[in-house]
N, C-alpha and C positions, 0 to 999 in steps of 0.2 A: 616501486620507485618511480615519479614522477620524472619523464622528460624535460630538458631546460624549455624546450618548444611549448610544452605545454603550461608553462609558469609565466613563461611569456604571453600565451594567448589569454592568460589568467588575470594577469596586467591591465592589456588590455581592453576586456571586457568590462573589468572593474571602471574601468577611468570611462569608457565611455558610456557606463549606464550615470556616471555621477554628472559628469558632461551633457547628455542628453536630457535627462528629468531633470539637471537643476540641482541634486542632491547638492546639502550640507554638510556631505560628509565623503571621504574618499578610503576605503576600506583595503590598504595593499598588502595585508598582514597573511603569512604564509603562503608568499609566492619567492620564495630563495632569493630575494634581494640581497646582493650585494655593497650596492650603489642607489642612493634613490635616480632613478633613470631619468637620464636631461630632458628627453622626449615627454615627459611629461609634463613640464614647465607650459611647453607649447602647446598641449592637450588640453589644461585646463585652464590655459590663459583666461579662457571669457566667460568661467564662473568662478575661476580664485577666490577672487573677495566675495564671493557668497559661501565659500566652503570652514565648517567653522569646526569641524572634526577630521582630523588624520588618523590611522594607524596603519601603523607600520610594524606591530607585533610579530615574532616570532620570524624574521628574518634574517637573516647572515650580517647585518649593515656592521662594520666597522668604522663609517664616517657618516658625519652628514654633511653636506655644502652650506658655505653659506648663505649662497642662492634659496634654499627651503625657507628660510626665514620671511623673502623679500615677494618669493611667489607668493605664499599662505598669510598672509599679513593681519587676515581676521580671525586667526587660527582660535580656540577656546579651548579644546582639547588635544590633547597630541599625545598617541601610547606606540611608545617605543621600548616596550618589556621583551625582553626575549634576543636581544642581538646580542653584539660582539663589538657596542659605543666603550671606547674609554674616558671622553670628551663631547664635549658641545662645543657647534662652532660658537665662535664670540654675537654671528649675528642672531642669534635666540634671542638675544636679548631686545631685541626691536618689537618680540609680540607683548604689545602691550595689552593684549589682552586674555591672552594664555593664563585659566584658571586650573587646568589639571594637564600634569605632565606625569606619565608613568614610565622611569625609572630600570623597573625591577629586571632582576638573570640579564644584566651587561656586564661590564670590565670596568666599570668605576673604581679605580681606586680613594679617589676625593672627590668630596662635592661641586659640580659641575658651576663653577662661578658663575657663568651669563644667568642662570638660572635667580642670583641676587638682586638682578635688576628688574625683575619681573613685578611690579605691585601690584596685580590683579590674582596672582600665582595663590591658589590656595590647599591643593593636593598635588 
């Protein structure tokens, strides 16, 4: 059993190897998120719009803010398989460029509306 300490230091190594080199991509999957953590908005502020992959697989999340939308704004891919989502905030709907979102082992009961407005949305 992993320490909360050590998911934390997990965090933050991730965000600041993606920060550092520039990556395109920000990898926070299986570190027991609960919450995408605000701290990071501030972290990646000055490669956001170069970051064009999220995941966030295999974490506890049962929300997402709608803040995630407005940081990640060049977002292409986003895998959110593996939480505890019922819903999507309403601002998902601003990635206008979001071509693959994954879905899969959440709490969806219906299909997540903002998800409608997506015209580039292709898996």
């Amino acid at each position: 059993m992993h320490s909360m300490g050590e998911a934390v230091a997990r965090v933050a190594r991730r965000v600041n190897d993606t920060v550092e080199n520039k990556r395109d991509s920000l990898d926070l999957s299986e570190c027991k998120l609960v919450a995408f953590p605000v701290g990071i908005y501030k972290a990646v502020r000055s490669v956001a719009h170069g970051i064009r992959r999220v995941s966030l697989a295999n974490n506890e999340l049962r929300a997402l803010a709608g803040s995630f939308a407005a940081a990640f704004s060049q977002l292409r891919e986003l895998n959110l398989e593996g939480n505890r989502l019922q819903r999507l905030p309403e601002e998902l709907s601003s990635l206008q460029h979001l071509r693959a979102i994954n879905l899969s082992r959440n709490r969806f009961r219906r299909f997540p509306e903002p998800l409608a407005a997506l015209g580039a949305l292709e898996t």
